[in-house]
C-alpha positions as CSV (number, residue, x, y, z in Angstrom):
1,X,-26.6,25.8,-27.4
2,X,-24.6,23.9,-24.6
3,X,-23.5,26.0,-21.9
4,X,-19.8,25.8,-21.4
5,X,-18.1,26.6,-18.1
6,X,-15.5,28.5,-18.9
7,X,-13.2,28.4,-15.5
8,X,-13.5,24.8,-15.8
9,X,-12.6,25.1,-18.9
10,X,-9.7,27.3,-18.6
11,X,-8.2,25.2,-15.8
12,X,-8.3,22.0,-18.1
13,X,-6.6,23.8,-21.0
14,X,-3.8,24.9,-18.9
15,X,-3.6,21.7,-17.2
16,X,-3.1,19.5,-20.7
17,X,-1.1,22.2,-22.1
18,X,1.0,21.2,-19.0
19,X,1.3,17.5,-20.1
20,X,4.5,16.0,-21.9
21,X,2.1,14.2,-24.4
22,X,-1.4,14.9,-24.0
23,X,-3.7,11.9,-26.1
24,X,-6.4,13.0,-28.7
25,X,-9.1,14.7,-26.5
26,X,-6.9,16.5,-24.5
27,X,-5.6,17.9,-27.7
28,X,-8.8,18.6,-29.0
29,X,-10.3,19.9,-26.0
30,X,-6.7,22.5,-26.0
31,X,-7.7,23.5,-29.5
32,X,-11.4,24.0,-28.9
33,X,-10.8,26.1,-25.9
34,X,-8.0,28.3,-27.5
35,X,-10.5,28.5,-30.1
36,X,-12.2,32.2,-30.3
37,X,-15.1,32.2,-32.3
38,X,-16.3,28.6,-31.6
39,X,-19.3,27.7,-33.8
40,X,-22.5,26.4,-32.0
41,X,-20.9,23.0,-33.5
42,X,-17.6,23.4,-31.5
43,X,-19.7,24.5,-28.1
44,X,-21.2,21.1,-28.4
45,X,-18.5,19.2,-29.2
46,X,-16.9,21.0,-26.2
47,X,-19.7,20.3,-23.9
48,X,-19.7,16.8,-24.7
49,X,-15.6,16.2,-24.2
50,X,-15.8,18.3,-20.7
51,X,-18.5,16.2,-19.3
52,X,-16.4,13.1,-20.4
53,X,-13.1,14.8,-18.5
54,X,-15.6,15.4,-15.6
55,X,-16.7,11.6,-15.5
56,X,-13.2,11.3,-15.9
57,X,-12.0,13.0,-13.0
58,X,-14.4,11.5,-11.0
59,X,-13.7,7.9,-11.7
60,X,-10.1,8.9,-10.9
61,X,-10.9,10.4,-7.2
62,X,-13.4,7.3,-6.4
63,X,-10.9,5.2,-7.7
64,X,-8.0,6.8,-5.0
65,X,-10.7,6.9,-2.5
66,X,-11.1,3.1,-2.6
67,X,-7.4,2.3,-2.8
68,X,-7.2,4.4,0.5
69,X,-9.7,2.7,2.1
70,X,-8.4,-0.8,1.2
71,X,-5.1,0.0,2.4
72,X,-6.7,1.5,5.8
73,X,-8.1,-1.8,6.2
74,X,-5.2,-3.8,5.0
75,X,-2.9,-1.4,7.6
76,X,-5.7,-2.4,10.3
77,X,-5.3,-6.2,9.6
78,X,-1.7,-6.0,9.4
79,X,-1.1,-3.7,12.8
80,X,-3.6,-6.7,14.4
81,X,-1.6,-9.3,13.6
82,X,1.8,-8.0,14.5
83,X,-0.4,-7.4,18.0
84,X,-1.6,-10.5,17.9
85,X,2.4,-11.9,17.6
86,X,4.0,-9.8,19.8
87,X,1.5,-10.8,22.6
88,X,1.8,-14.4,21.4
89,X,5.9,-14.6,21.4
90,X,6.0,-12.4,25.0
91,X,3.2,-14.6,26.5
92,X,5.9,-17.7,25.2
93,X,9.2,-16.1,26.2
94,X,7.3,-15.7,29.8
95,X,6.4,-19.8,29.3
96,X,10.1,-20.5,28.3
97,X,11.4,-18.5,31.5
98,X,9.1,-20.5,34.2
99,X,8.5,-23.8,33.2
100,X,11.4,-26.5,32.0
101,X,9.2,-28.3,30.1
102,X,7.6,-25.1,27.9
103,X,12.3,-24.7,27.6
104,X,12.6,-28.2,26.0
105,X,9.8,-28.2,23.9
106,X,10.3,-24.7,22.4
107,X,13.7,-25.7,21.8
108,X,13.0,-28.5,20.0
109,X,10.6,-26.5,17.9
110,X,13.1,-23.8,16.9
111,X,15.5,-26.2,16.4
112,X,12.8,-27.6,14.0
113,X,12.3,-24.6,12.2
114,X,15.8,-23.4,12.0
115,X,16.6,-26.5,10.4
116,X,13.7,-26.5,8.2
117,X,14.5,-23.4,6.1
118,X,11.3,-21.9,7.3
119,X,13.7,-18.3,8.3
120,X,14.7,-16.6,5.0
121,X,18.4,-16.2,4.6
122,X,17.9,-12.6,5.1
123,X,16.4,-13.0,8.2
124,X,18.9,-15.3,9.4
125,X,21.2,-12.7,10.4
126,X,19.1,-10.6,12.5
127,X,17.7,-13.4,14.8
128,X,21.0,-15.5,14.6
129,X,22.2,-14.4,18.0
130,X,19.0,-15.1,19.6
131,X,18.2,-18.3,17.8
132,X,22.3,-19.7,19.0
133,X,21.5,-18.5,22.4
134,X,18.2,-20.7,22.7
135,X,19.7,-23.8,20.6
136,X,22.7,-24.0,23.0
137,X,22.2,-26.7,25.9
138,X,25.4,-26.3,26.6
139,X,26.8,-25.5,30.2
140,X,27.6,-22.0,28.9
141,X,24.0,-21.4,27.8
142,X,21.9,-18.7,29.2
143,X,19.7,-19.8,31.7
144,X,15.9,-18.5,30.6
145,X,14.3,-18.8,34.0
C-alpha cells in the first residue's frame, strides 16, 4: 500500500478547493482526499497524483528561483551601465567646460543627433531645455567654461 501523507495532503485539498476552476487532477485529487474509506486502489492513485503535484511544485519554485536570478543579473548589468554613463557624460560635461574645442565638437554632435531623431519624442521634452541651452551660439548662450 502507498503511504499517503496526509498533512500534505490536507493542505492541497484546501488549497484547490480554494481555486476558481481547479483542472482535472486537482479535482480528482479533492475527491480522493475528501474520500473516507479510500480503497487500496484510490491510495495509489492518490500516491501517484501527489508526487506529480510535488514535482509540480518544485518545477514552479526552480522555475521563480531562476527568473530571480536572471533579473539580479539583468539589474547588475543594467545598474553598470547607467554607472558607466553617468561617469561618461560628467567626465564630457567637465570636457565641454574646459576646452573650446571638446564645446564645438560636442555641439556639433548634439546638433547631429537632435536632428537625427535619435531622442524619442517623449524624451524630447525633458532634455529640451538642456539640449536649446547647448545648441545656442548665440551671444545670450551660457557660457560652459
Amino acid at each position: 500500500m502507498a503511504t499517503i501523507n496526509e498533512d500534505y495532503l490536507d493542505d492541497l485539498v484546501k488549497r484547490f478547493k480554494g481555486f476558481k476552476s481547479p483542472n482535472e487532477t486537482q479535482e480528482l485529487i479533492i475527491l480522493l482526499g475528501e474520500k473516507d474509506n479510500r480503497s487500496d486502489d484510490d491510495n495509489r492513485k492518490l500516491w501517484v497524483l501527489l508526487n506529480a503535484e510535488k514535482k509540480a511544485d518544485q518545477l514552479a519554485k526552480a522555475r521563480a528561483d531562476a527568473r530571480r536570478l536572471i533579473d539580479a543579473e539583468k539589474g547588475k548589468e543594467r545598474k553598470a551601465r547607467t554607472r558607466r554613463m553617468m561617469i561618461l557624460a560628467s567626465a564630457v560635461e567637465s570636457a565641454i567646460k574646459q576646452d573650446s574645442e571638446v564645446e564645438t565638437l560636442m555641439r556639433q554632435v548634439i546638433q547631429k543627433v537632435d536632428d537625427g531623431g535619435y531622442i524619442l519624442d517623449r524624451d524630447q521634452e525633458v532634455i529640451k531645455d538642456t539640449l536649446e541651452a547647448i545648441l545656442d551660439t548665440s551671444a545670450n548662450a551660457p557660457d560652459f567654461r
